[in-house]
Structure formats: structure tokens, C-alpha cells
Phi, psi and omega in degrees: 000138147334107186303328180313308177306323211253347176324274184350296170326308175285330173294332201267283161359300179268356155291329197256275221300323181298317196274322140357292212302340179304317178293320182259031203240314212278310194315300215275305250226359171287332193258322199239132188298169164332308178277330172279339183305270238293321155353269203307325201269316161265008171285324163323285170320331183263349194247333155312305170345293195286000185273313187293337162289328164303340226247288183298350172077057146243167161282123143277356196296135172229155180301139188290005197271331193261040180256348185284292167323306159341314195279339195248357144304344180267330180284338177250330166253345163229347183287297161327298180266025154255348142354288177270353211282297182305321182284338165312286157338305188288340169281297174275211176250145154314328168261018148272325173315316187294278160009310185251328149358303207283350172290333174338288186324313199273333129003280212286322180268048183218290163349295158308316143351284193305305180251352175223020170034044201275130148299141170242125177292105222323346163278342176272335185281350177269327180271336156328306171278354160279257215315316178295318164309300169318323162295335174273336164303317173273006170263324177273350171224097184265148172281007147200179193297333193272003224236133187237142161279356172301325197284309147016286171273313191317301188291320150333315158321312191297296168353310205259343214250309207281278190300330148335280235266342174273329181301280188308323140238048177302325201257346184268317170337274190307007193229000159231179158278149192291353136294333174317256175002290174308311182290326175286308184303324163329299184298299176304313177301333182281299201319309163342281184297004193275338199290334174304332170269001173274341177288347180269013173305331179266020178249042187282148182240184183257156189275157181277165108011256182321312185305307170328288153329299163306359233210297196294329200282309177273325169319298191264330184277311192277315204281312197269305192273342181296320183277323189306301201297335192250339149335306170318290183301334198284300175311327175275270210276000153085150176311302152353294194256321181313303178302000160284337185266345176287296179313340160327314193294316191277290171005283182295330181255285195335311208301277214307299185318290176333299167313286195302313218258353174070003164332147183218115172287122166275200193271352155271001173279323169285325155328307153269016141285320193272300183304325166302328187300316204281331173277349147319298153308328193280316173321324198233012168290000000 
């Protein structure tokens, strides 16, 4: 079949793994601490990584003048942000945790906005004030007593750490492939991360069965096959249309978390999920 035919698909795909990946970051992170999870999750990656790049015919090699950027993209999209992500996570729920993730799009051009003095259009400044407002609704009302304002900041953190890290390699970006990019950043953030899981050695506990899966899930499905899939959809469906199946992700994790993880959003989370989803759209449409 036309790989082209099949992008939609590939798009659809990296929402339900991407969004997936919230229940098993939250399941995984009762047990194996935070930093070694992100640890443990890019030792996966980095090794896998160079077989998905082999599979598509890229190159990794990159020039030594972008490797110090290189370093502070790793340092910043995976060490910093899986950092807070995972300790956010551990602190909330998955699906409030997903939720303010899902403000990224709207971050990043209100940044833009800010710091490179990109004019915006008025749907984007209407959907930029729907999403923060949505978002002060579900911080001002957590869905249940166990919801931390520590857990918050994190995920802001993760936010600010993320839209840093697109900032910091738009331009190295462009001059490899993106798997290229990804694998070296992979590589410098798990580096990132070791020292932080050495310091989490005593609160290792031994893993079940299911943690392990989960450990292998993010690793090999989000970190690895998760990117190939979505490098793909981007090359068929334009930077644009792709970034419509990424608003998927908090969607796909409130659901499944209701099933699986048994979450219950009450009517100001959904209210202010539903206002984050739509200013997302209006931002980024």
C-alpha cells in the first residue's frame, strides 16, 4: 500500500502511543523512581534508535561545531523534561498531567510571539487565553485531594523545558535528519539522566512483570517507534497537518486513564480540558 495513504494512520497511531504513554509513566513511576525510569526508558532508545535510522537509509553522523547544541537539546528535551515530567506525573493524575502537556502548541507560538516577535493572528491570541484559563481551572480545582501543587510546577516545568528545547534546536534541526537529531539528543539526555538515577538507587524497589513491559513500552514503542511513525506522518502531511494528531494526546489519555487507571475528571476538569483542547485548535489550526 502507499506509504503516503497510510500517514493518517501513522498519525493516529503516534496519539494512542503518545497518549498511552501517560498511564504508563504514572503505573511505572509508583515503582522505579523517576529519573531512572527516564534513564532506563532512553538506554532503550539510544539503541534502538540507530536500527530505525538504519531502516529509513539516514545518516547519524553529525558535524562537531552542532554537537555542543546537540548537548544542551538533551539536556533540555530529555534530561530537564522528563525530569518534571515524570516526577509531575507522579504527583497527579494522568489525565490532568496529559492535559497541560497538551498546552505546548499554544507555549510555543505565544514564545514565539514574545521572543522572536512573530505577529499573530487573532484566533491565536483567543485560543492562547481559552487554554491558560482552562488550565487555571484544573489547578484551581484538582480532581481529587491527592493532586499536589508540587505536581504543577513540575508540569509546567516540563512545558517551559520542552518549548526551551525547540527554541534551542530550530536551527541544528534543520540541517540533519530528524532522526539524526533525536538520536544524539537521546543520547546526551540519557547521560543527563544517570547521575539522577544514581542518586534514586535506594528507593529502587524489585519490578513486577507489568513495570518492566511498561518500561519496554516507553522505550521502544514511544521513544523509538513512536518517533519513526511520526517523522513519517510529517513527511507525507506537511509540519501542519501532522501537528493536528499531537491535540489527540491528552484526549486519548483522559479516555483510557478513565478505563484502565479508573481517573475521574469532575465537571471543572472537564471544562477546563475541553477549553485547553479548543484553544489548542484555535492556536494551531
Amino acid at each position: 500500500m502507499n506509504t503516503r495513504r497510510l500517514a493518517p494512520l501513522y498519525g493516529v497511531l503516534v496519539a494512542v502511543l503518545w497518549g498511552l504513554s501517560f498511564l504508563s509513566i504514572k503505573v511505572t513511576v509508583a515503582v522505579v523512581p523517576p529519573m531512572t525510569l527516564a534513564a532506563a526508558r532512553f538506554i532503550l532508545a539510544c539503541a534502538v534508535l540507530p536500527l530505525v535510522a538504519l531502516a529509513a537509509g539516514e545518516d547519524l553522523r553529525v558535524a562537531r561545531r552542532d554537537v555542543p547544541v546537540l548537548v544542551v537539546g538533551g539536556l533540555l528535551g530529555v534530561t530537564l523534561y522528563f525530569y518534571c515530567e515524570n516526577n509531575g506525573i507522579l504527583l497527579l493524575s494522568a489525565s490532568e498531567s496529559s492535559i497541560i502537556i497538551g498546552t505546548i502548541p499554544v507555549v510555543s507560538v505565544v514564545a514565539e510571539r514574545v521572543f522572536l516577535g512573530t505577529r499573530l493572528p487573532v484566533r491565536v491570541h483567543v485560543g492562547s487565553i481559552l487554554s491558560f484559563a482552562g488550565v487555571a481551572l484544573i489547578v484551581a480545582r484538582p480532581s481529587s485531594s491527592s493532586s499536589s501543587l508540587l505536581g504543577y510546577v513540575y508540569m509546567a516545568g516540563a512545558v517551559a523545558a520542552w518549548v526551551a528545547y525547540t527554541f534551542a534546536t530550530r536551527e541544528v534541526s534543520l540541517r540533519y535528519g530528524r532522526l539524526s537529531v533525536t538520536f544524539w539528543q537521546s543520547l546526551f539526555g540519557l547521560v543527563g539522566c544517570l547521575p539522577f538515577a544514581l542518586l534514586e538507587s535506594h528507593a529502587w524497589r524489585s519490578p513486577s512483570a507489568v513495570v518492566v513491559l511498561n518500561v519496554l513500552y516507553l522505550g521502544l514503542l514511544c521513544s523509538a517507534a513512536g518517533y519513526w511513525l511520526y517523522v513519517a506522518a510529517m513527511d507525507h502531511l506537511g509540519v501542519g497537518k501532522a501537528s493536528v494528531f499531537i491535540n489527540l494526546i491528552p484526549v486519548v489519555a483522559v479516555v483510557a486513564a478513565f478505563f484502565i487507571l479508573g481517573d475521574h475528571l469532575g465537571w471543572a476538569q472537564l471544562a477546563g480540558g475541553s477549553m485547553v483542547l479548543t484553544g489548542v485548535y484555535l492556536a494551531t489550526a
